[in-house]
N, CA, C and O atoms as a Tinker XYZ file with bonds, in Angstrom:
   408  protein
     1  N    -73.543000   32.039000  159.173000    73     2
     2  CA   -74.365000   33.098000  159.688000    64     1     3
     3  C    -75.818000   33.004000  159.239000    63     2     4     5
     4  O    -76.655000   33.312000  160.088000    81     3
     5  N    -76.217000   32.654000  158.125000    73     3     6
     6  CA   -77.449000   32.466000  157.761000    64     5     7
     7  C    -78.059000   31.597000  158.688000    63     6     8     9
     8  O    -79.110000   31.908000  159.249000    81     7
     9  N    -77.470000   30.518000  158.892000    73     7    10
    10  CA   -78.287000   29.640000  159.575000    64     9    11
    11  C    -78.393000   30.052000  160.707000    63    10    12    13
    12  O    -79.448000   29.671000  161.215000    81    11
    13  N    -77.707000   30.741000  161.434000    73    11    14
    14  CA   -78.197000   31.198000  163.085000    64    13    15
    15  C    -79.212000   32.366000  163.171000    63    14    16    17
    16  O    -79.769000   32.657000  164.230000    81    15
    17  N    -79.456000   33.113000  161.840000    73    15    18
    18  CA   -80.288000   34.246000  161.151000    64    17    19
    19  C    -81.726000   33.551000  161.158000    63    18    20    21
    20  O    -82.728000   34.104000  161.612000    81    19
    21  N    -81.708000   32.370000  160.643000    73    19    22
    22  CA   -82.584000   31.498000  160.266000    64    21    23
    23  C    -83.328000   31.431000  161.441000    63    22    24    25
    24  O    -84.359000   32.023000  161.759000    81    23
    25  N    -82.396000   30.319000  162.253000    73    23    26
    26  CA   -82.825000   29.601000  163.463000    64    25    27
    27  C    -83.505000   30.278000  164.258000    63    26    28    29
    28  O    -84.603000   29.946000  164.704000    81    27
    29  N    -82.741000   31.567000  164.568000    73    27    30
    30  CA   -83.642000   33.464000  165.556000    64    29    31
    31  C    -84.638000   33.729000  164.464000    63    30    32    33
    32  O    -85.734000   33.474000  164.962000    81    31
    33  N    -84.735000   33.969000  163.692000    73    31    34
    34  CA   -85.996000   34.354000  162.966000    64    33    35
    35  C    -87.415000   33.493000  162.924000    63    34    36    37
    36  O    -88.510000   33.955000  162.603000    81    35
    37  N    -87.108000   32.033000  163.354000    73    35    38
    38  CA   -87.622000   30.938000  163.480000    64    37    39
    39  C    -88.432000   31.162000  165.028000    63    38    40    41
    40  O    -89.543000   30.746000  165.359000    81    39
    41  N    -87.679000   31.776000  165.632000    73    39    42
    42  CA   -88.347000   31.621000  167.045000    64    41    43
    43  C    -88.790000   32.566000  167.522000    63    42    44    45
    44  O    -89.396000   32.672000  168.588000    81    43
    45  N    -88.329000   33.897000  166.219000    73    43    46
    46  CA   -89.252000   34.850000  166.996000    64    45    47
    47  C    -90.912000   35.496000  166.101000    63    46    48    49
    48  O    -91.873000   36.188000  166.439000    81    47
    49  N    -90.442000   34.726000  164.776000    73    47    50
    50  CA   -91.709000   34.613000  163.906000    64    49    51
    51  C    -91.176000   36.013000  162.693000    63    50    52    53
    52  O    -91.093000   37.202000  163.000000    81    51
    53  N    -90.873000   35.394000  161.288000    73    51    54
    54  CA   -90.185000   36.702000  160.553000    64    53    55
    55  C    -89.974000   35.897000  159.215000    63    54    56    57
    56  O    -90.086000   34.708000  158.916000    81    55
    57  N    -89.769000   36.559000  158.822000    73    55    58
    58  CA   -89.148000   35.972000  157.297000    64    57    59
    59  C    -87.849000   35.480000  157.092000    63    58    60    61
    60  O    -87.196000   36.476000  156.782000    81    59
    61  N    -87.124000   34.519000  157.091000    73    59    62
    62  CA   -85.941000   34.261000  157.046000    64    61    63
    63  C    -85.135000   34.204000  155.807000    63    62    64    65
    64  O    -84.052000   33.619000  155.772000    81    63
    65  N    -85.758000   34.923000  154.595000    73    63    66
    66  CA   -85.728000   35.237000  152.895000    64    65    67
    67  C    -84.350000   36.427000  153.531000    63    66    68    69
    68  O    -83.371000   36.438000  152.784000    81    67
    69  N    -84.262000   37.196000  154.569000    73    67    70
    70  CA   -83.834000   38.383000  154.673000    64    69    71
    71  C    -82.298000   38.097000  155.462000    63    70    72    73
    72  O    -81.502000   38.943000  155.871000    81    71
    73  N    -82.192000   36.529000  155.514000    73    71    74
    74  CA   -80.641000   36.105000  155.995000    64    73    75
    75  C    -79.844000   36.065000  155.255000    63    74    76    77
    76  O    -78.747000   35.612000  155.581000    81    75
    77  N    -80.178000   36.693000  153.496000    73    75    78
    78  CA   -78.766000   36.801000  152.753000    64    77    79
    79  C    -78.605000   37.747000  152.153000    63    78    80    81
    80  O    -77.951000   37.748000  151.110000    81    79
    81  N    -79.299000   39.060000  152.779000    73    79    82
    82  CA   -79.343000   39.946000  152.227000    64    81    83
    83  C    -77.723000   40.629000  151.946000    63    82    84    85
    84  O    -77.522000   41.308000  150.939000    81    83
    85  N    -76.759000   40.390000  152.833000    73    83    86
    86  CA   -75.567000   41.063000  153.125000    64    85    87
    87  C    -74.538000   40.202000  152.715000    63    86    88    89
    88  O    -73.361000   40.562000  152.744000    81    87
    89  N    -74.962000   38.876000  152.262000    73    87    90
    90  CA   -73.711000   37.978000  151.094000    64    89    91
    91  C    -73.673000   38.909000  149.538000    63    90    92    93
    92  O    -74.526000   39.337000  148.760000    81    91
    93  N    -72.338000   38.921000  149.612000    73    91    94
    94  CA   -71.626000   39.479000  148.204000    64    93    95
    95  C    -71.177000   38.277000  147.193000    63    94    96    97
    96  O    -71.032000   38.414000  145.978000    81    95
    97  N    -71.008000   37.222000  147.843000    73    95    98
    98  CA   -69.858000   36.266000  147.168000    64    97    99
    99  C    -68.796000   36.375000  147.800000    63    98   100   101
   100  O    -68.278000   37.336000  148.370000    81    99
   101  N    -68.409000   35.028000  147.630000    73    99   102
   102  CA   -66.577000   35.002000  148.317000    64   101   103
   103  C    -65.881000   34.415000  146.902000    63   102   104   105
   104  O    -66.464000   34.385000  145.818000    81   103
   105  N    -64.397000   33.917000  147.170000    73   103   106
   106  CA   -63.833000   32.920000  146.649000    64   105   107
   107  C    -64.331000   31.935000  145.768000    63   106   108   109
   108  O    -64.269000   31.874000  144.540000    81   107
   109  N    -64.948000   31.003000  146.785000    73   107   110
   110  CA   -65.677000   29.698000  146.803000    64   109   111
   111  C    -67.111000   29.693000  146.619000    63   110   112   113
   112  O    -67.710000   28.733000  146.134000    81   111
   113  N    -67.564000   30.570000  146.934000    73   111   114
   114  CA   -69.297000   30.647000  146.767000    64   113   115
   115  C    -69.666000   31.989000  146.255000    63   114   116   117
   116  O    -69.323000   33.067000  146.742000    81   115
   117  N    -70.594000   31.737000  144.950000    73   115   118
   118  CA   -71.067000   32.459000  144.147000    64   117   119
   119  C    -72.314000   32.978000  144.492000    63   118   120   121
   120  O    -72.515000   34.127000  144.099000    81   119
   121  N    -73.377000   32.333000  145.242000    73   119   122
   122  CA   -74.695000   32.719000  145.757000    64   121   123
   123  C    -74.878000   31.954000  146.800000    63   122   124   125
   124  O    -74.715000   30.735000  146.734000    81   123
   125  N    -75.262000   32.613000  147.961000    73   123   126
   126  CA   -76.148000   32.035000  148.765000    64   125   127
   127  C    -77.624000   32.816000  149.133000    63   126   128   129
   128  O    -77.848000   33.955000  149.544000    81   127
   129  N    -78.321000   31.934000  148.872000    73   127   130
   130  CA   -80.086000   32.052000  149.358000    64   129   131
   131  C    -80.389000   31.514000  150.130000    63   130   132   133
   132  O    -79.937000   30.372000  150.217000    81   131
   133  N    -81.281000   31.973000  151.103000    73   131   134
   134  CA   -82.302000   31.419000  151.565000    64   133   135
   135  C    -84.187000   32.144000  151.902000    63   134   136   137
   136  O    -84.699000   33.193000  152.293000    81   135
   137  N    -84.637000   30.716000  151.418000    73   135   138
   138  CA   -86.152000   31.511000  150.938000    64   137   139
   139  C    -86.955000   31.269000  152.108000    63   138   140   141
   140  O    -86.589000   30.529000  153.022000    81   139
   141  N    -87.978000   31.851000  152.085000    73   139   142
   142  CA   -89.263000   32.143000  152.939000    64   141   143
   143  C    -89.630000   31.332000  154.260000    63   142   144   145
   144  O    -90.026000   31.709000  155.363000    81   143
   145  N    -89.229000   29.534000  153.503000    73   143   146
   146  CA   -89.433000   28.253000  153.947000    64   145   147
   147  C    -88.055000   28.339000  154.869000    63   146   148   149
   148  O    -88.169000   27.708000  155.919000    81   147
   149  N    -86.730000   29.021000  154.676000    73   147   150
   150  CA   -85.613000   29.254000  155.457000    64   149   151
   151  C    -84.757000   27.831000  154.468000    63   150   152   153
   152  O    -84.057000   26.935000  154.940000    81   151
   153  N    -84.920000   27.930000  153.840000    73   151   154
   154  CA   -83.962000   26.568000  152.649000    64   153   155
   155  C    -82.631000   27.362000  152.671000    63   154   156   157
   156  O    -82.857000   28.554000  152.465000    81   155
   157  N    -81.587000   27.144000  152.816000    73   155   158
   158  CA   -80.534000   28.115000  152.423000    64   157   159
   159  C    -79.862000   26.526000  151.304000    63   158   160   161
   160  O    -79.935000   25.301000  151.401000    81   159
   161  N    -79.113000   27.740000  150.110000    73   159   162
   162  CA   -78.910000   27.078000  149.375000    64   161   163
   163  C    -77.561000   27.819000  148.952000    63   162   164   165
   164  O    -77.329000   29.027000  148.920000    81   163
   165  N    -76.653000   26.621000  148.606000    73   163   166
   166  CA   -74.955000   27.539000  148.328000    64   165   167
   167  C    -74.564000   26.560000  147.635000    63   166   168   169
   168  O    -74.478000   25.357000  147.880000    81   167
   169  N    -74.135000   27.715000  145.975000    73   167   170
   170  CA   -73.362000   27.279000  145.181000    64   169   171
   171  C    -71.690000   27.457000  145.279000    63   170   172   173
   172  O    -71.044000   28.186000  146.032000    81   171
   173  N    -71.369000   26.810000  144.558000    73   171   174
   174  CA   -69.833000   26.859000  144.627000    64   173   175
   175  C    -69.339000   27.740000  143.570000    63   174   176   177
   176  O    -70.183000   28.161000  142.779000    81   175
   177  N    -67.922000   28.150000  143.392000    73   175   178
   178  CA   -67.887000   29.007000  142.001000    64   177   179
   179  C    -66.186000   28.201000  142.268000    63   178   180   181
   180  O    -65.808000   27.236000  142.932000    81   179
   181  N    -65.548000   29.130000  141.421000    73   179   182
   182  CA   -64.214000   28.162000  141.345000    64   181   183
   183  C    -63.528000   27.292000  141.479000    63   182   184   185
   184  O    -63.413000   26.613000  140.459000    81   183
   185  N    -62.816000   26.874000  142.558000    73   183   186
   186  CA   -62.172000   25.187000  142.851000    64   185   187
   187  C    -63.523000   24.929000  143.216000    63   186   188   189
   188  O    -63.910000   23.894000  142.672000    81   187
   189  N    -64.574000   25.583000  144.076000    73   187   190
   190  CA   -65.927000   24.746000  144.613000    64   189   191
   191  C    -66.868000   24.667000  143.271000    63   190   192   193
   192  O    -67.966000   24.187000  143.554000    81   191
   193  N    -66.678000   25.135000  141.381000    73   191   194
   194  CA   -67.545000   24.822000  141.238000    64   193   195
   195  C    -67.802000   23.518000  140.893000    63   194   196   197
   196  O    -66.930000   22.657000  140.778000    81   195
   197  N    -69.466000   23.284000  140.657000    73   195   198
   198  CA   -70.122000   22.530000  140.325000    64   197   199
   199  C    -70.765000   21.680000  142.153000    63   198   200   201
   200  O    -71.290000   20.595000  142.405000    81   199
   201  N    -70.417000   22.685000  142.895000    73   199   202
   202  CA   -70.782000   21.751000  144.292000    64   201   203
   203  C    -72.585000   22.651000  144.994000    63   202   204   205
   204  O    -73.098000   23.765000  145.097000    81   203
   205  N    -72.754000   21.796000  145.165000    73   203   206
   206  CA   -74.167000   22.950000  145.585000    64   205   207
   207  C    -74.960000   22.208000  146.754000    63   206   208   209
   208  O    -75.494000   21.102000  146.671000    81   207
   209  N    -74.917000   23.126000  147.952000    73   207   210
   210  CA   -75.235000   22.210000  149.076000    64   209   211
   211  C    -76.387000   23.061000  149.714000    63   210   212   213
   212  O    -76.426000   24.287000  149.826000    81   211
   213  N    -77.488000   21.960000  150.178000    73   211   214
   214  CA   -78.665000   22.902000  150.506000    64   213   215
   215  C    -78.945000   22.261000  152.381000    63   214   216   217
   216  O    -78.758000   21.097000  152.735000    81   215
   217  N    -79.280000   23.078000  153.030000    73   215   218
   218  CA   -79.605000   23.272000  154.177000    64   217   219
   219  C    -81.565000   23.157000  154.729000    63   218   220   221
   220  O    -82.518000   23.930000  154.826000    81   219
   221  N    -81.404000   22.337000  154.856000    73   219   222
   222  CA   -83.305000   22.486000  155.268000    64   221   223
   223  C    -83.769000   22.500000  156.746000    63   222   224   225
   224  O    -83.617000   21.494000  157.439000    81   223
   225  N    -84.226000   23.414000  157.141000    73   223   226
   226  CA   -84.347000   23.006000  158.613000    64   225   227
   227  C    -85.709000   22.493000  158.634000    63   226   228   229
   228  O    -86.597000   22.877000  157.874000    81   227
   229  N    -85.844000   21.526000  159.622000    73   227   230
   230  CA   -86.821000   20.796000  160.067000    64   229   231
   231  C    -87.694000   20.781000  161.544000    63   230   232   233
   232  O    -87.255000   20.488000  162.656000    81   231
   233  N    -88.979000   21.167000  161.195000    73   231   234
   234  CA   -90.088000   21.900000  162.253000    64   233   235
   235  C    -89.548000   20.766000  163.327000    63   234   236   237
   236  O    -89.216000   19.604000  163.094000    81   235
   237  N    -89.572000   21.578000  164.740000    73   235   238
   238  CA   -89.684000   20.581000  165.489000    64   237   239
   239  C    -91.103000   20.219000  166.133000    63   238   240   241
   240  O    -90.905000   19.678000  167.220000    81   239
   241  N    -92.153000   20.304000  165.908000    73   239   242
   242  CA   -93.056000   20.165000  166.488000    64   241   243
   243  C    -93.482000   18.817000  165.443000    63   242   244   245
   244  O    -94.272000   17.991000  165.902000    81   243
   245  N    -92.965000   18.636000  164.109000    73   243   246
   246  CA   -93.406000   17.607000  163.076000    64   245   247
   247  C    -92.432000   16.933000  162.639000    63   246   248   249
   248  O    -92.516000   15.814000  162.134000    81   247
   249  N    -91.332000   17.647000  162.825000    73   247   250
   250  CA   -90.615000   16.483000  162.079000    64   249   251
   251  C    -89.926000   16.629000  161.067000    63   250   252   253
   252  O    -88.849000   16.213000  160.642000    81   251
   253  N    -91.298000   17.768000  160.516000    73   251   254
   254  CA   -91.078000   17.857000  158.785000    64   253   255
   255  C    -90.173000   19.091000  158.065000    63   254   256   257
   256  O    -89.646000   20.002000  158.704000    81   255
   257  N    -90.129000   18.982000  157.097000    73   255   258
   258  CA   -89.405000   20.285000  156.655000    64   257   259
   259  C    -90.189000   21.752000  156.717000    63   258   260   261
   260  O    -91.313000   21.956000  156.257000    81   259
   261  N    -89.318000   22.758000  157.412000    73   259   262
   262  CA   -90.515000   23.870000  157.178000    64   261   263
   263  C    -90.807000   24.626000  156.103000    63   262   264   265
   264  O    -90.213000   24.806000  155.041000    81   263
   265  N    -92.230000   25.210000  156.725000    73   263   266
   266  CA   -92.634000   25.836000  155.518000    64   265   267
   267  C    -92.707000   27.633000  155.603000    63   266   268   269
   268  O    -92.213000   28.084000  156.636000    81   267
   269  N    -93.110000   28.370000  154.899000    73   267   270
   270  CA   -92.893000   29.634000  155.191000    64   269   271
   271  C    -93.642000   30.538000  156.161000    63   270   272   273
   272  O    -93.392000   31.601000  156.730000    81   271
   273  N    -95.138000   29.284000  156.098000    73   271   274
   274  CA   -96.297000   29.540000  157.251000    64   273   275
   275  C    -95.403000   29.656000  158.734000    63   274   276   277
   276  O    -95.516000   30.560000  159.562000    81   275
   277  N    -94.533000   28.525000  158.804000    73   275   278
   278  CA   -94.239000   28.389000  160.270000    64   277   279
   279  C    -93.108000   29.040000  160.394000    63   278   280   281
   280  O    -92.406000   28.648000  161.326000    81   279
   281  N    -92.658000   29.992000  159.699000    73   279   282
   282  CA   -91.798000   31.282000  160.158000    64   281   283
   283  C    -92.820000   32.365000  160.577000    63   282   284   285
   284  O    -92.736000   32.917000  161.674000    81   283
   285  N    -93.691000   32.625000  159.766000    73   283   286
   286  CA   -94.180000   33.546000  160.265000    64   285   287
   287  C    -94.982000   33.579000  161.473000    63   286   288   289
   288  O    -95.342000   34.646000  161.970000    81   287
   289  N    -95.419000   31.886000  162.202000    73   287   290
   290  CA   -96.284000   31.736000  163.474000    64   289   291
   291  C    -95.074000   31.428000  164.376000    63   290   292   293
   292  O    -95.393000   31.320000  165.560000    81   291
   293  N    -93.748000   31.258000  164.109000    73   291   294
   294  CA   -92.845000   31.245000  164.958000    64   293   295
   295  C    -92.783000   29.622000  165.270000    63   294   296   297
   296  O    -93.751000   28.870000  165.151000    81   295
   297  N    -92.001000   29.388000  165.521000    73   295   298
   298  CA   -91.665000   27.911000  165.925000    64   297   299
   299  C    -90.060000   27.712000  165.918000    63   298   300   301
   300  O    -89.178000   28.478000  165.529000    81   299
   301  N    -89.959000   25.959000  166.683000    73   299   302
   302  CA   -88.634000   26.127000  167.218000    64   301   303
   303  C    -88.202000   25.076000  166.000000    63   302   304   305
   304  O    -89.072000   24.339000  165.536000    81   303
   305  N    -86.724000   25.020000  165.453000    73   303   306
   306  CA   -85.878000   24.118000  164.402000    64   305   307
   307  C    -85.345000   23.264000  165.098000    63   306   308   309
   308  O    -84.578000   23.481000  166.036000    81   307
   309  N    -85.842000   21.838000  164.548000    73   307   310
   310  CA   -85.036000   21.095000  165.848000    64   309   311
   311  C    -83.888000   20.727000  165.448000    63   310   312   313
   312  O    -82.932000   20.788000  166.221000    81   311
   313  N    -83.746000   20.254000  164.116000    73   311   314
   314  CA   -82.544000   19.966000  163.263000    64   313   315
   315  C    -82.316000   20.562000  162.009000    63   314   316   317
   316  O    -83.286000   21.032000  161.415000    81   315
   317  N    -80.995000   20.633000  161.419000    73   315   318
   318  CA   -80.708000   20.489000  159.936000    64   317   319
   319  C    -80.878000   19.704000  158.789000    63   318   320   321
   320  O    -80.544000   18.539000  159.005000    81   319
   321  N    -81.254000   19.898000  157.708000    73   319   322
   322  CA   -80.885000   18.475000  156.822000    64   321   323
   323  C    -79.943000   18.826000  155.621000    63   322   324   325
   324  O    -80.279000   19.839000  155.007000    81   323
   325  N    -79.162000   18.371000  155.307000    73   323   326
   326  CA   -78.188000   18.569000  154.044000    64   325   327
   327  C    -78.324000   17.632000  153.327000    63   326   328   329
   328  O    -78.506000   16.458000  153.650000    81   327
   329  N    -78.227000   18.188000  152.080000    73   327   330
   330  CA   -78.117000   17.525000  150.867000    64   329   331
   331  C    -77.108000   18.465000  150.140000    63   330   332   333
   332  O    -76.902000   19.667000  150.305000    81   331
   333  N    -76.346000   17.260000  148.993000    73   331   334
   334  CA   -75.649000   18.203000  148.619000    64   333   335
   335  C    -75.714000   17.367000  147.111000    63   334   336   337
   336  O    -76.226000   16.269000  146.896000    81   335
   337  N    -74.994000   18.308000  146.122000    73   335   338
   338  CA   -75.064000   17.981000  144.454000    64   337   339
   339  C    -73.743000   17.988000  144.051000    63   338   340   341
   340  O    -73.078000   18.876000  144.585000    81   339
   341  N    -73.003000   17.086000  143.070000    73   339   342
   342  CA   -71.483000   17.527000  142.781000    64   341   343
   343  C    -71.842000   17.054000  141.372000    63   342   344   345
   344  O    -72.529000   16.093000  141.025000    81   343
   345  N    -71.182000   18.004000  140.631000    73   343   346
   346  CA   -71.001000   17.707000  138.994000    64   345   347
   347  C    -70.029000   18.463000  138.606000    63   346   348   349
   348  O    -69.824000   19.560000  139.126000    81   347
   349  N    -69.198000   17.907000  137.502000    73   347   350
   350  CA   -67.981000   18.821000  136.833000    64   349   351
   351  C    -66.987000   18.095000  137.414000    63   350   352   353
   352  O    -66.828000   16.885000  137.251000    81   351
   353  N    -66.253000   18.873000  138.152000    73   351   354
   354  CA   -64.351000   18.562000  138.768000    64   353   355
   355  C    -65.063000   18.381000  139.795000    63   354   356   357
   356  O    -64.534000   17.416000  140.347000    81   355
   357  N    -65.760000   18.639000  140.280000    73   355   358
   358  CA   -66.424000   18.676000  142.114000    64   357   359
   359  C    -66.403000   17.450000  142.625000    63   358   360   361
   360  O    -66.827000   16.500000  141.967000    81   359
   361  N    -65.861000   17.289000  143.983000    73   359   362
   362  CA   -65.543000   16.413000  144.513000    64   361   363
   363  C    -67.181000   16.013000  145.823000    63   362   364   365
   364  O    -67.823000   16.859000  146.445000    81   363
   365  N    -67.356000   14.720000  145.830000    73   363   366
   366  CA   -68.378000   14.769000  146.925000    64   365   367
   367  C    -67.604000   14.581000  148.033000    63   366   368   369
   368  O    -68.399000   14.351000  148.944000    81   367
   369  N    -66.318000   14.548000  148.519000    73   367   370
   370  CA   -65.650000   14.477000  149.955000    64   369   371
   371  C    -65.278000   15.959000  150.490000    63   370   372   373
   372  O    -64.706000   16.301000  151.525000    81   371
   373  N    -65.949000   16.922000  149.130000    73   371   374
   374  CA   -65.752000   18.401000  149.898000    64   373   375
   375  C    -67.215000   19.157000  150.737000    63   374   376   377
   376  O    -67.302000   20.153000  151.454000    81   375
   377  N    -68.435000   17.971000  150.161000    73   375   378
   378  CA   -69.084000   17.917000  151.469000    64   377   379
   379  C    -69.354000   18.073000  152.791000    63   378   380   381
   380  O    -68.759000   17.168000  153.376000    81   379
   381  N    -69.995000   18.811000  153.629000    73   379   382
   382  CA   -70.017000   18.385000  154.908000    64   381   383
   383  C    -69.968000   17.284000  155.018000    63   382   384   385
   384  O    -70.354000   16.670000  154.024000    81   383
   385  N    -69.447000   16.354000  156.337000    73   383   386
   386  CA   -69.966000   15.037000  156.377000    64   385   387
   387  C    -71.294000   14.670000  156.556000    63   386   388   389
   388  O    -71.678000   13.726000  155.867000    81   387
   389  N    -72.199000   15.261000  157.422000    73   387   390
   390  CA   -73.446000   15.831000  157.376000    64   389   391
   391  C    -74.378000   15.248000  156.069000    63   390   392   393
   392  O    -75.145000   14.285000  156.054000    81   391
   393  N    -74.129000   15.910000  155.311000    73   391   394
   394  CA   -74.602000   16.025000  153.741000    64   393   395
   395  C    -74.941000   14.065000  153.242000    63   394   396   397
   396  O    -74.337000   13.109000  153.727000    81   395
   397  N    -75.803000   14.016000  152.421000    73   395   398
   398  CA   -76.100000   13.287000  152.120000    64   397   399
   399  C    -76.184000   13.790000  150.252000    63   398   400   401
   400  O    -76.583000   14.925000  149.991000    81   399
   401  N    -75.760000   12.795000  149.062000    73   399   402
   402  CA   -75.409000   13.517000  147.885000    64   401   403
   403  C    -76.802000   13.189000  147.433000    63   402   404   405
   404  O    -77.603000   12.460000  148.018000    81   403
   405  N    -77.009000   13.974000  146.060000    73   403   406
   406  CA   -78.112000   13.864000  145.527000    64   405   407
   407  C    -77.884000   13.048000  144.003000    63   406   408
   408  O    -78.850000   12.817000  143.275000    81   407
């Protein structure tokens, strides 16, 4: 849900800091954020801890990763980028496939 929060907030020009306002925690994930730039970032907590996978969307007009300027002038996301972190028991095949490890 964040990320489709993201993506609409992206195109209609807004802060996308305000897509996690309504995460409590589950099970498996202890925090999710996402800041200004629209980074969403999710830790793991129990069998998921030590896994931490981050989400970057990338301007489509550049290429590049966005920044918090181009939420607020509105613009379109053309893609995702994942990265993800595993330390402890954490497995990197609980990854998206997506994900690229750090």
């Amino acid at each position: 849900m964040p990320k489709a929060c993201a993506t609409e907030t992206a195109q209609i020009g807004g802060n996308p800091a305000v897509c996690d306002d309504d995460f409590d925690g589950t099970q498996y994930v202890t925090t999710l954020t996402v800041s200004a730039a629209g980074l969403i970032t999710i830790t793991g907590q129990a069998d998921m801890a030590g896994l931490v996978v981050t989400l970057t969307p990338i301007n489509g007009a550049d290429g590049e990763a966005a920044e918090a300027g181009d939420f607020t002038a509105g613009f379109q996301i053309s893609s995702w980028q994942c990265n993800g972190s595993v330390s402890g028991t954490a497995q990197a095949s609980w990854l998206p496939a997506s994900c690229t490890t750090n």
